[in-house]
C-alpha positions as CSV (number, residue, x, y, z in Angstrom):
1,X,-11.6,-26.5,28.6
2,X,-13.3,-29.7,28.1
3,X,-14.4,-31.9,31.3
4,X,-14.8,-35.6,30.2
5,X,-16.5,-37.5,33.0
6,X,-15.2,-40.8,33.6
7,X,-17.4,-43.3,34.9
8,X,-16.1,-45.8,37.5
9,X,-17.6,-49.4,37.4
10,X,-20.2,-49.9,39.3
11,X,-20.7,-53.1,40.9
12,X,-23.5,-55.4,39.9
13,X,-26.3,-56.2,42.7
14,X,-28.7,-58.6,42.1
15,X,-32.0,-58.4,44.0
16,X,-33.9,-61.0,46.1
17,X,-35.5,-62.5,43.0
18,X,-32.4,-63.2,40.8
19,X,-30.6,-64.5,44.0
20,X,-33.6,-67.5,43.6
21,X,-33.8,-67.9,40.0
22,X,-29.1,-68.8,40.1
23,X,-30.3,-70.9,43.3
24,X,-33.3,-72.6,41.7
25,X,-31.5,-73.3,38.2
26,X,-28.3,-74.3,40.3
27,X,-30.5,-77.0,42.1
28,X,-32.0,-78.1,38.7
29,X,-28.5,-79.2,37.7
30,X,-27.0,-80.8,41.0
31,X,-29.7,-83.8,39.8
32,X,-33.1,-84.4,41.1
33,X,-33.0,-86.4,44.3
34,X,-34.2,-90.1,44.2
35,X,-37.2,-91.0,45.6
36,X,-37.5,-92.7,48.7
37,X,-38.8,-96.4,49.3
38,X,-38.7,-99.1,51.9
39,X,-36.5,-102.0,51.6
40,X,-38.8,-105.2,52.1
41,X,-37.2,-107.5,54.9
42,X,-37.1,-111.1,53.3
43,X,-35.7,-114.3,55.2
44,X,-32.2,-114.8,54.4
45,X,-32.8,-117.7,51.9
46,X,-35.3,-115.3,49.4
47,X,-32.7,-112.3,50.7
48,X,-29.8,-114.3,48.7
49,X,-32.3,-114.6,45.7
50,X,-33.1,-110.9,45.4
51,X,-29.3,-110.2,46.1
52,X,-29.1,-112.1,42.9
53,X,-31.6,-110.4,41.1
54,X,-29.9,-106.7,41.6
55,X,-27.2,-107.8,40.2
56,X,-29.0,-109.6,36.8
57,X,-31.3,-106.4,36.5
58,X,-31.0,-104.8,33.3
59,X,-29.5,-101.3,33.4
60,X,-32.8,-99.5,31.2
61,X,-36.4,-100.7,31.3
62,X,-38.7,-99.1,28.8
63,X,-36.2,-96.7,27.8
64,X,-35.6,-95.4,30.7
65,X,-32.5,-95.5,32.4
66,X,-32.0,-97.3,35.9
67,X,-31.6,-94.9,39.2
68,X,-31.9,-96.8,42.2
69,X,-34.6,-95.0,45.1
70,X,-33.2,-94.4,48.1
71,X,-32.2,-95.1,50.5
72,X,-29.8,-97.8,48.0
73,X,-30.2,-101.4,49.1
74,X,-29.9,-104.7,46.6
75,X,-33.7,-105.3,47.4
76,X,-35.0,-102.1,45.6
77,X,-34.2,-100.9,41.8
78,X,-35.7,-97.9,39.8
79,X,-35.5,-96.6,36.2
80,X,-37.0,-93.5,35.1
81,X,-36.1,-91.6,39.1
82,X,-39.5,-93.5,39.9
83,X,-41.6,-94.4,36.7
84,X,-40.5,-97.9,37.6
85,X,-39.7,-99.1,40.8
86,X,-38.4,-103.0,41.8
87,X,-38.7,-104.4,45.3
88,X,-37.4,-108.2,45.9
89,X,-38.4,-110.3,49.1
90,X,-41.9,-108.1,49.5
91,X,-44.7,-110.4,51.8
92,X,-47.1,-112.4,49.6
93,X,-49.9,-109.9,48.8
94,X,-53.2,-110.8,50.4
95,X,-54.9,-110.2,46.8
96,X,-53.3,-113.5,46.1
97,X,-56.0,-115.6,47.9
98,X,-58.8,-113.9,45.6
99,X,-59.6,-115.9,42.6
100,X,-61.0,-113.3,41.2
101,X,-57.7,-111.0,40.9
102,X,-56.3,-110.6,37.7
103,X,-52.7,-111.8,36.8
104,X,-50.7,-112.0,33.3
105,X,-47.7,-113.9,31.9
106,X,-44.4,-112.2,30.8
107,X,-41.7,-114.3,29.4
108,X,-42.5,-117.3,31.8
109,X,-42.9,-115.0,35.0
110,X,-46.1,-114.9,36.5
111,X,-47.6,-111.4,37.5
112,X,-50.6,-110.5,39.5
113,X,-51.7,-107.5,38.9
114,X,-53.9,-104.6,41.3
115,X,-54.5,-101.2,40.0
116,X,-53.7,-98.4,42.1
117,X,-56.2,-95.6,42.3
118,X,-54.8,-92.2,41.0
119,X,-51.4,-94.3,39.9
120,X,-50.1,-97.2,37.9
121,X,-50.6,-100.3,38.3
122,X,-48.4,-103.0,40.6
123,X,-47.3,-106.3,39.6
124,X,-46.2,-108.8,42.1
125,X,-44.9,-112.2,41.0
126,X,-46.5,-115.3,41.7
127,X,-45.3,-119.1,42.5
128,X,-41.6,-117.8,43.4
129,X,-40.0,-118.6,46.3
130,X,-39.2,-114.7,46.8
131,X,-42.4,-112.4,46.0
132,X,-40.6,-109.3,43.4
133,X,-43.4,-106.2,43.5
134,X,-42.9,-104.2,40.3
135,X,-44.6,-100.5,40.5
136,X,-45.1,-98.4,37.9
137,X,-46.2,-94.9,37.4
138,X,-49.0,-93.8,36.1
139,X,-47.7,-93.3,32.1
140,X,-47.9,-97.5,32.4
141,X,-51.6,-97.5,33.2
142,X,-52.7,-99.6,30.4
143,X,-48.7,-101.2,29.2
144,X,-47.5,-103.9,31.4
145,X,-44.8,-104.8,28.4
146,X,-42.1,-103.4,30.9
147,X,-42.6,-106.5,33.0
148,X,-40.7,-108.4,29.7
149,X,-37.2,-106.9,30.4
150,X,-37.5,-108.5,33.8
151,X,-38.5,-111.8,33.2
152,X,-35.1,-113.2,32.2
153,X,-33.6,-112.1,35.1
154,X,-36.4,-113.2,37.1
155,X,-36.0,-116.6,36.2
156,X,-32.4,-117.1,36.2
157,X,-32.4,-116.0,40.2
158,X,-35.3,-116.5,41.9
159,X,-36.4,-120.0,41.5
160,X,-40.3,-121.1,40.9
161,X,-41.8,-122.2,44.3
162,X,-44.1,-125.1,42.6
């Protein structure tokens, strides 16, 4: 007489370390979160300006698509989940006074320009009536030809201050 073993299933356990790696590839997916960064607090008249702007922003900026920081507010915009971040109704920068600080032209818009150690640089705009502080990461270092796809809408909705 011949036996034949049957095998019942076993059930499949995972240990500690493939629990992590279904939690860790699970979170990868959900979307990375948005990084965090504070609204400015402008008067209500350069307020209604940057409420403007947000809604003339283009939707990508150097190729990279736009995904607003948090938390979400009409005076802050982001492309790239941080690589380029726009805040509207920032205070005048006190490099501003120094006539020795460095500022370029895009498209009509005025920038000044200060270097960040161990980042990108940051553009603020000059002679509007509401300041707009561009930052950028630090693959922009030496390429301030993002500042181009904001000039239109820059100069449709926040008026020159001269």
């Amino acid at each position: 007489m011949t036996f034949s073993r049957r095998r019942s299933p076993r059930p499949l356990l995972f240990g500690p370390s493939a629990v992590v790696l279904v939690l860790a590839a699970a979170g990868c997916t959900a979307g990375a979160a948005q990084p965090a960064v504070t609204a400015p607090s402008p008067s209500g008249e350069a307020a209604a300006y940057c409420e403007a702007l947000d809604r003339a922003l283009p939707g990508t900026v150097a190729g990279l698509e736009r995904s607003d920081p948090s938390p979400r507010s009409p005076l802050t915009a982001g492309w790239g989940d941080g690589a380029i971040v726009l805040r509207c109704g920032v205070p005048r920068p006190a490099k501003m006074e120094d006539a020795q600080s460095k500022a370029i032209d895009a498209d009509g818009v005025n920038w000044l320009l200060e270097q960040r150690a161990d980042d990108g640089p940051r553009f603020t705009s000059t002679y509007r009536k509401a300041y707009v502080e561009v930052t950028m990461d630090e693959r922009f270092a030496h390429d301030a030809s993002p500042l181009a796809e904001f000039a239109g809408a820059v100069r449709r909705t926040v008026p020159e201050s001269l």
